[in-house]
C-alpha positions, -999 to +999 in steps of 0.1 A: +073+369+152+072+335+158+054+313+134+025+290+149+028+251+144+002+231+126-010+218+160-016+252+168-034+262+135-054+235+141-067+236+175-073+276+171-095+268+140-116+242+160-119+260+193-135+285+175-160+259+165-165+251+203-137+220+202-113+210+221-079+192+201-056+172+228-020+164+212-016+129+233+017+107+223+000+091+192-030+099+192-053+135+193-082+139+210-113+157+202-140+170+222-166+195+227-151+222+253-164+216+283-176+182+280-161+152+301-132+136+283-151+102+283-170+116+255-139+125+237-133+109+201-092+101+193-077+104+159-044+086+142-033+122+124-036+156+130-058+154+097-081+133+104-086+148+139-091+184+118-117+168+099-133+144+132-134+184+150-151+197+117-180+169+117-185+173+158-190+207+155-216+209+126-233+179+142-237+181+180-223+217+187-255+228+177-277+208+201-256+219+231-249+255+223-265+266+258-251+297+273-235+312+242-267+304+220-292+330+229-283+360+249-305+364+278-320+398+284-306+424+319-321+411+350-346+441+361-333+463+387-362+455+412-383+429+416-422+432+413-429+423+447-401+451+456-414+476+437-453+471+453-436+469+485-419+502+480-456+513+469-474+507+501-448+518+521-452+552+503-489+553+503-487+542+546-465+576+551-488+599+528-514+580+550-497+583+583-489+620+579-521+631+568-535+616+605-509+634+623-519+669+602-554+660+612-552+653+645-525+685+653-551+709+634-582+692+658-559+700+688-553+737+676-592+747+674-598+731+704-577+754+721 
């Protein structure tokens, strides 16, 4: 098995915070995943870009946590208007049929 570096330690410990670390020659960047890297933040040491990652995520990953933050109940499988459209449509052929009973049962006794 191949050991991981500290680069790697690192940026697996913050993306699970919801951070992105960037190894750029000299510098690290860290951002939020998914946010534009204009908003990024750049850090000297892998240290202090551990410890920059650490603050952004107790302080603004919070705010932003859209998606992942509250799970969103199933969609319903039919729509209200679909299911009272389905409704009438039922109660025109219970309607419908009844007429043609009726109207084949006036023909018989006229006969």
């Amino acid at each position: 098995m191949t050991e991981r570096t500290p680069f790697e330690l690192a940026a697996g410990e913050l993306r699970k915070l919801g951070i992105t670390l960037r190894q750029l020659p000299g510098e690290y960047q860290v951002n939020l995943t998914g946010e534009p890297d204009e908003n990024a933040l750049a850090a000297e040491t892998l240290e202090e870009a551990l410890e920059l990652g650490r603050d952004m995520a107790k302080t603004l990953a919070p705010a932003t946590a859209g998606p992942r933050g509250k799970r969103r109940r199933r969609p319903l499988r039919m729509t209200p208007k679909a299911v009272r459209r389905r409704m009438i449509r039922a109660h025109n052929r219970r309607v419908r049929a009844r007429a043609i009973h009726q109207q084949k049962h006036i023909r018989d006794e006229k006969k």
